[in-house]
Structure formats: C-alpha cells, structure tokens
C-alpha positions in Angstrom: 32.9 -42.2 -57.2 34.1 -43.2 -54.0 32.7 -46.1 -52.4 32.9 -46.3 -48.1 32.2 -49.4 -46.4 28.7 -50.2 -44.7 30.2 -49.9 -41.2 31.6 -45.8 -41.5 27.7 -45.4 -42.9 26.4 -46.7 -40.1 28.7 -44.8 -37.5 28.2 -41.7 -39.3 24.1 -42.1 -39.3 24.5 -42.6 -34.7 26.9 -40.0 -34.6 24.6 -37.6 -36.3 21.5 -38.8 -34.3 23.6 -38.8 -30.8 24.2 -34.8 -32.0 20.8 -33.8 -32.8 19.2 -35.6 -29.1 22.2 -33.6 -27.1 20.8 -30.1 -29.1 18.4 -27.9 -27.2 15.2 -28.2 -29.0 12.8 -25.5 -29.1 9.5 -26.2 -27.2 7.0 -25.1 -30.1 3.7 -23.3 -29.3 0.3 -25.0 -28.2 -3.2 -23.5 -29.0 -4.7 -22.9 -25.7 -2.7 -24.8 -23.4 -2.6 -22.5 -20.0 -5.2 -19.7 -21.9 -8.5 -21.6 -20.5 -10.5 -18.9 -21.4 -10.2 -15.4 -23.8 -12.7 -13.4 -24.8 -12.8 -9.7 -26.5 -16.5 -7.2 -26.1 -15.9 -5.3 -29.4 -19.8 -5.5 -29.7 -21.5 -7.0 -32.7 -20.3 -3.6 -35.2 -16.8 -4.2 -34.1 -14.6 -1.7 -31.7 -14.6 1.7 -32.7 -11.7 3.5 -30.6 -12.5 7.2 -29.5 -12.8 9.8 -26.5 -13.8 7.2 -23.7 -14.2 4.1 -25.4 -11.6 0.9 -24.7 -11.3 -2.8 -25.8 -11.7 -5.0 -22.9 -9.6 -8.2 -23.3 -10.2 -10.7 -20.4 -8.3 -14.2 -20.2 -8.6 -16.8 -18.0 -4.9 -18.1 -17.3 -4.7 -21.6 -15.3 -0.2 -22.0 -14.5 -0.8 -24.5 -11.7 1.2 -22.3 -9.7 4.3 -22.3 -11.6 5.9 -18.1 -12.3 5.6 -17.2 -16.2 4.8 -14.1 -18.7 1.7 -13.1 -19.5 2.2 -11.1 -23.3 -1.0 -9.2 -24.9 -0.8 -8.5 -28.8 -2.7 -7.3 -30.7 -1.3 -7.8 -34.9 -3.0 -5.9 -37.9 -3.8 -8.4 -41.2 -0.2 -8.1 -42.0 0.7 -9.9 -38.6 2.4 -7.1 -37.7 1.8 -6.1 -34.1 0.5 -2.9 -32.9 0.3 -3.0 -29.6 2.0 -4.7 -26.6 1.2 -5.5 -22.8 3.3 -8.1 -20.6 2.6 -9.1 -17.2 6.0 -10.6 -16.0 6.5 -12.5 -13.3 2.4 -13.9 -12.8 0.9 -16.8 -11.5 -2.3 -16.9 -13.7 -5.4 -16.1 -12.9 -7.7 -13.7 -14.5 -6.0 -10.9 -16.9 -7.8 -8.2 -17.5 -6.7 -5.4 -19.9 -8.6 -2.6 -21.3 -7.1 -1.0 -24.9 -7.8 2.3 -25.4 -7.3 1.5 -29.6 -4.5 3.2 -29.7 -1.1 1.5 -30.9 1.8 1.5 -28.4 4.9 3.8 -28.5 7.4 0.8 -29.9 5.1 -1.4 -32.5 6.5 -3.5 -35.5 4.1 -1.9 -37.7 5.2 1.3 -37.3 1.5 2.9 -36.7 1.5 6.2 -34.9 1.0 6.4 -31.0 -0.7 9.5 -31.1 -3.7 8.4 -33.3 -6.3 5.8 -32.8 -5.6 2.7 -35.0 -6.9 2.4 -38.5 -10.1 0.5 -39.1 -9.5 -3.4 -40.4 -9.7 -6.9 -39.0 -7.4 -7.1 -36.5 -6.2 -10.3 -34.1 -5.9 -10.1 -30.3 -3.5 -12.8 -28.8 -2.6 -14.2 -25.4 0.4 -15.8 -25.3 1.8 -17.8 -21.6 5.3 -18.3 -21.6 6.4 -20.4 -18.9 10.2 -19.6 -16.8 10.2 -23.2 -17.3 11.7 -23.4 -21.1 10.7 -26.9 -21.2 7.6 -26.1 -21.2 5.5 -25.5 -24.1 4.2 -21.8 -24.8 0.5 -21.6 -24.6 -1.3 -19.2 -27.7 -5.0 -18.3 -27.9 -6.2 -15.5 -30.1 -9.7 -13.9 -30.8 -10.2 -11.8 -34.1 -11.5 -8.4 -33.9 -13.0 -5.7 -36.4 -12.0 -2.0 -35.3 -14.6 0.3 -37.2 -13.9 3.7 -38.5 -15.2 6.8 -36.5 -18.8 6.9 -35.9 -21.0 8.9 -34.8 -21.6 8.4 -30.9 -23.8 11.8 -30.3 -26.6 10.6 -28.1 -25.1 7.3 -27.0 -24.7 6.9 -23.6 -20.9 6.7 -21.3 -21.4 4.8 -18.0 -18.3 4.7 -15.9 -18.4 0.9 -15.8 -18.8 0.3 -11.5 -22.4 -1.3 -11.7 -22.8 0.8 -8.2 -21.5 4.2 -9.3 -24.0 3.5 -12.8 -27.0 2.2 -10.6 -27.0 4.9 -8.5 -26.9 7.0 -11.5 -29.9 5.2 -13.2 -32.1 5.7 -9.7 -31.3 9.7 -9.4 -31.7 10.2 -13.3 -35.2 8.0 -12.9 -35.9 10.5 -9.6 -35.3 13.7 -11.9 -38.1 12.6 -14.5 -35.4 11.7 -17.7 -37.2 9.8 -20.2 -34.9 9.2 -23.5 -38.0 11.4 -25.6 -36.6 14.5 -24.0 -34.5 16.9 -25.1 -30.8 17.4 -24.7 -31.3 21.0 -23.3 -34.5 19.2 -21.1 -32.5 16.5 -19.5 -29.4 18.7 -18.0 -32.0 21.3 -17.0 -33.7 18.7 -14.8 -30.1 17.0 -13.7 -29.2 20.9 -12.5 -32.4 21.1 -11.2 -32.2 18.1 -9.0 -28.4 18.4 -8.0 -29.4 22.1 -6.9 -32.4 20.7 -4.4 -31.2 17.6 -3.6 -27.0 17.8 -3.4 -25.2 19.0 -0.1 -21.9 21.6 -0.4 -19.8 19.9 2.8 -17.0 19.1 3.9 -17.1 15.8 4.4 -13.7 15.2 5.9 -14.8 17.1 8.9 -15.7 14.9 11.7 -19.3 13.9 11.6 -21.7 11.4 10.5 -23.9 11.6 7.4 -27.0 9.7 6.0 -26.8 7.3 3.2 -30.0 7.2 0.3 -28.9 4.2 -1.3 -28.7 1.0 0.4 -25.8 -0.8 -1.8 -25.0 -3.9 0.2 -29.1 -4.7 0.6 -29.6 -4.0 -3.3 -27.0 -6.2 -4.7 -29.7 -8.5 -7.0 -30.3 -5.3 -8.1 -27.0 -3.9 -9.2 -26.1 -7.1 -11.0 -29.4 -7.3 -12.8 -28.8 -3.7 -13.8 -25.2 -4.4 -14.6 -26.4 -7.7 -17.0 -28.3 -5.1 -18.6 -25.6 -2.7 -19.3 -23.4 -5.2 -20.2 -25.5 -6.4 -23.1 -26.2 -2.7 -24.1 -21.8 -2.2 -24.0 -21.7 -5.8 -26.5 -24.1 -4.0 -29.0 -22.7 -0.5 -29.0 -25.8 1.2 -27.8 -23.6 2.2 -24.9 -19.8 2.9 -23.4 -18.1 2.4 -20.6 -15.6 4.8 -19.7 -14.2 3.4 -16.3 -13.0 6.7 -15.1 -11.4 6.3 -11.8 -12.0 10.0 -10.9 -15.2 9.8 -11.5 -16.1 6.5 -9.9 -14.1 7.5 -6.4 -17.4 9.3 -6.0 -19.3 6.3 -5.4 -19.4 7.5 -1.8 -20.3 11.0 -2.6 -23.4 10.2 -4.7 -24.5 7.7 -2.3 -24.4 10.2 0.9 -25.7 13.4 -1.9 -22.7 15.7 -0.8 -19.3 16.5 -1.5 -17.4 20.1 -2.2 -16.7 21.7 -5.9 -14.8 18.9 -7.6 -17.7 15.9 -6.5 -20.6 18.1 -7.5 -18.8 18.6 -10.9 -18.1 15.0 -10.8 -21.5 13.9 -10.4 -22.8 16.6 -12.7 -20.8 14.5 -15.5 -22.2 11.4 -14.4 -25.3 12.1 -14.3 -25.2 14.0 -17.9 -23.0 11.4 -19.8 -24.8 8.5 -17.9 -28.2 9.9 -20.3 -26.4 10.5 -23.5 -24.8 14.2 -23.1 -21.7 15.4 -24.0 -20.3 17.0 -20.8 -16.5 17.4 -19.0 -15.2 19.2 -16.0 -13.8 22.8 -16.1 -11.2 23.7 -13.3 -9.8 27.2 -12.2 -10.4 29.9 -9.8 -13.5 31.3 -9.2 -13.8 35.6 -9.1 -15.4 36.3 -5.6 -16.5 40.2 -5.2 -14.3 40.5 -1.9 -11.1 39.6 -4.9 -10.4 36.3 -3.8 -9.7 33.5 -6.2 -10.3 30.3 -4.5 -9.5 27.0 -6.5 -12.8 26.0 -8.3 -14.6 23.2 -10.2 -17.5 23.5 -12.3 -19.1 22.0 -15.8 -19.6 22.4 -19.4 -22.4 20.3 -21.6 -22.6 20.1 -25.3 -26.6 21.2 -26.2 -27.7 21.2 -29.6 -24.2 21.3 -30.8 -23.5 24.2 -28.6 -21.1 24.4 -25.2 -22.8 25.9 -22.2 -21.2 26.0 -18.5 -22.8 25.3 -15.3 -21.9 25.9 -11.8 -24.2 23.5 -9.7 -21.7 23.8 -7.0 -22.4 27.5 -6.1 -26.3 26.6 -7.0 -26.2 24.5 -4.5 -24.6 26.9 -1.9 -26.5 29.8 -2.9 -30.0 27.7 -3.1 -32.8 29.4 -0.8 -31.5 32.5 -1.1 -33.3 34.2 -3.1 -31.3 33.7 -6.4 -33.6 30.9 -7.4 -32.0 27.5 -8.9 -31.1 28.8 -12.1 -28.7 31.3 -11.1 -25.9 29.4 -13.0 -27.5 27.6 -15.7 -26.7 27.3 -19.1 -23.8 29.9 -19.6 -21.7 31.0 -22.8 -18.1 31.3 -22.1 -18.3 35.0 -22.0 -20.8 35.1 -19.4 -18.4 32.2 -18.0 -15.4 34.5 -17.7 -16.8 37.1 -15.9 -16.7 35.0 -12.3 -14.6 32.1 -13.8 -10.9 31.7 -14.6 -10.3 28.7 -16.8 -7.2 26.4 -16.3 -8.1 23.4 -17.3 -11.2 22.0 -19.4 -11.6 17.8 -19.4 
C-alpha cells in the first residue's frame, strides 16, 4: 500500500474544506419562521366537500417587508399533493384561500379535477419562500380529515357576509320561521313576505329610497351574530357558501327592492339561509301580447320534490286581484306554460 507523507494529507484535507465553503449551500426549511399564524375550519367531523361547501385556509404571513412566494398545498397520506395555490410576488400579510375540495387540474397525485377529493386525512401546508435565497424557507402545516358525502338536507347555507346573513336572520324572524316548521311552511311564508313586503324597481333610475336596516348603527350586532355563525360553520351545523352574486344584494335586501334577478336572489337567500334547497332559474318569460322579455325566477326542493316560484311577478301583480299565491309552488309543466328555461343554478 502506498504510503503519502503527512504534509499532502493535510493539503488535501484544506483543499477539500476551501471547496465545500465556496459551494452554494441550500438554505433548508424552518417550521414556522414567516407563517406566524395558520389555521384550517374543517369543523369538528372534518371537511366534507360538496355543492357550496369550501375549506377556508387562513395564514398569518409576517416578511418584514421583504417580496416572496406565498405556495398553498394541500398532500394526501402519501405526501402527494393534490392541490396548489401561489401568491407570487407578496409582501405578507393575511392569506386567505377558500378550497372548494376539489383537486387542481395539474396534481402529483394524479386525482381527478372533476370530482371532489376522496375522504382520508389529509395535510394543508404554507410554505414562504423568500426572493432572497439566503434566506431560509418558512413551513407550517395543519392536518385535516375530509369526510365522505353526507347528508346535508336540512342544514343551513349562509352566504358568509355577517350583513347579507343578519339581514337574512331579521326578515326570516319577521316572516314567523321557527326550525319546527315544515319545509313546504317556511318557503310559503318567505313568498308570502317577499310578495307584501318586496318592491319590483328600477333602482338605477334616479331617485332616493328608504333603508329598513340600519347596518352601520347595528354593528355589535352583526358581529355577535356572525360569532354565532361562525361557531355553527366549525361544527357543521351550518355552510357558508360566499356567493358573490348573491351577496352584491346586500343593498337590495336592505332597501326591500330590486328587479327579476334580486327578487330571485333574495328568494335563495332567504330559503337556503333556513335550511332549503333552492337555486335561480333564468330565461324568458311568455307575456300574452308574445313578448319574451329576459326573466329570473326560483325553484325550491319540498319534500324531495322541485316546485318553481315567480315572486317577482307576485310582487308586480300583488293587489290586483290575483291574491299572493298566484305563482306559488309550480311543477315544471305548469312552469313551461309562461316560462322558457335557459339556465337553472
């Protein structure tokens, strides 16, 4: 064996160290780090993904100023990732995302885009990667359970703004709803109240109109209603939808009028906001003259049955001498006659 002396050892040993301090080194991961805060309102059963129903992900993200990536994951038991959302270029803050439970279009474990994810335990991660590669990359991650399909008949869907939902809460209180009554009861007296109390106008024409809520004065209110909510949302005995067409009526509801598509709006708050199936229908309605204006009225699931329900042209037509059931409670063939169906939501 070949024997070298101590000195080429020695040089060889600096020349090697010298090497390895001029190498790049990869700055490795932290827990936490720039993720202060993350937290994930599955609700105690888990997150069950369906018609309506999202994952909110909120994390607090402190960069001291400095540009960097915000990345969302969320990775099946495998460690595989199913779904994906970056924020590039952000300074931090507070990053909100709401999943619907469905996996994105490019995943690395190959789950289907179309379909809602398959129940398991599941981790959601936050992950801050700084412009700065010297910096470390901060990690935080939150496990979740999604649940199989269950049965949400009867459950509540709130749109999620504490004044659209307040204001919902006050009118559904004014109609007489109590949770004991029946499906068919509570959309008869939400009809019944939209028809007496809901204005068809205009509103774009110039006037001025009178308000029945008093938002900015009832703000202890709201938020004591919304704490409320919230803790019904963490349990599952309730779901937020956060459906920007319907919450753009927030100044509709609050005034009582609107034309076709607000009335059918509200209709759906009001019904989903006390546990009913319901959706918006939108067309052409059949006048007798043979004009087919464009049109917006409702459908609600009763007893496991669809009915439709123009409270729009109730509300035009109330006083005179059709009384205020004149479009209540339909089948689809009786819906046809005066209807033309385009879309259904």
């Amino acid at each position: 064996m070949k024997k070298y002396p101590v000195s080429r050892i020695f040089a060889a040993l600096v020349f090697c160290l010298a090497l390895c301090l001029c190498l790049p080194h990869p700055v490795s991961a932290e827990e936490g780090g720039m993720v202060e805060g993350l937290t994930v309102s599955s609700g105690k059963k888990g997150f069950c993904p369906g018609k309506g129903k999202s994952l909110s992900i909120k994390a607090q993200v402190n960069t001291n100023g400095a540009p960097v990536t915000v990345r969302i994951r969320i990775y099946n038991k495998k460690g595989k990732y199913v779904f994906q959302k970056s924020y590039q270029d952000s300074y931090g803050g507070q990053i909100t995302y709401k999943w619907n439970g469905k996996p994105g279009k490019k995943n690395k474990a190959k789950a289907s885009h179309k379909k809602y994810a398959k129940k398991g335990k599941y981790t959601v991660e936050v992950c801050v990667i700084p412009q700065d590669n010297t910096l470390p990359v901060s990690v935080k991650t939150v496990s979740v359970q999604i649940t199989a399909k269950e049965n949400t008949k009867g459950i509540p869907v709130l749109t999620g703004d504490m004044e659209v939902d307040y204001m919902a809460e006050q009118i559904c209180r004014e109609a007489g709803i109590k949770d004991s009554l029946s499906e068919d009861e509570k959309v008869r007296r939400i009809y019944h109240w939209m028809t007496v109390n809901q204005k068809h106008v205009h509103y774009y024409s110039a006037g001025s109109y009178p308000t029945y809520f008093k938002l900015a004065s009832s703000k202890k209110k709201i938020k004591s209603y919304r704490k409320k909510t919230d803790q019904l949302s963490e349990s599952g005995d309730l779901i937020y939808s956060y459906d920007t067409e319907l919450i753009r009526r927030k100044w509709c509801m609050e005034r009582r009028i609107g034309v076709c598509t607000d009335n059918a709006a509200i209709f759906k708050i009001l019904c989903s906001h006390v546990g009913v199936e319901s959706g918006i229908c939108s067309g052409n309605y059949l006048n007798r003259n043979g004009t087919k204006p464009p049109h917006s009225w409702n459908y609600a699931v009763v007893g496991g049955v669809t009915y439709y329900y123009d409270v729009d042209v109730e509300i035009q037509n109330y006083g005179k001498g059709q009384g205020d059931y004149y479009w209540y409670k339909k089948t689809r063939a009786e819906a046809e006659r005066t209807h033309r169906f385009v879309t259904v939501n």
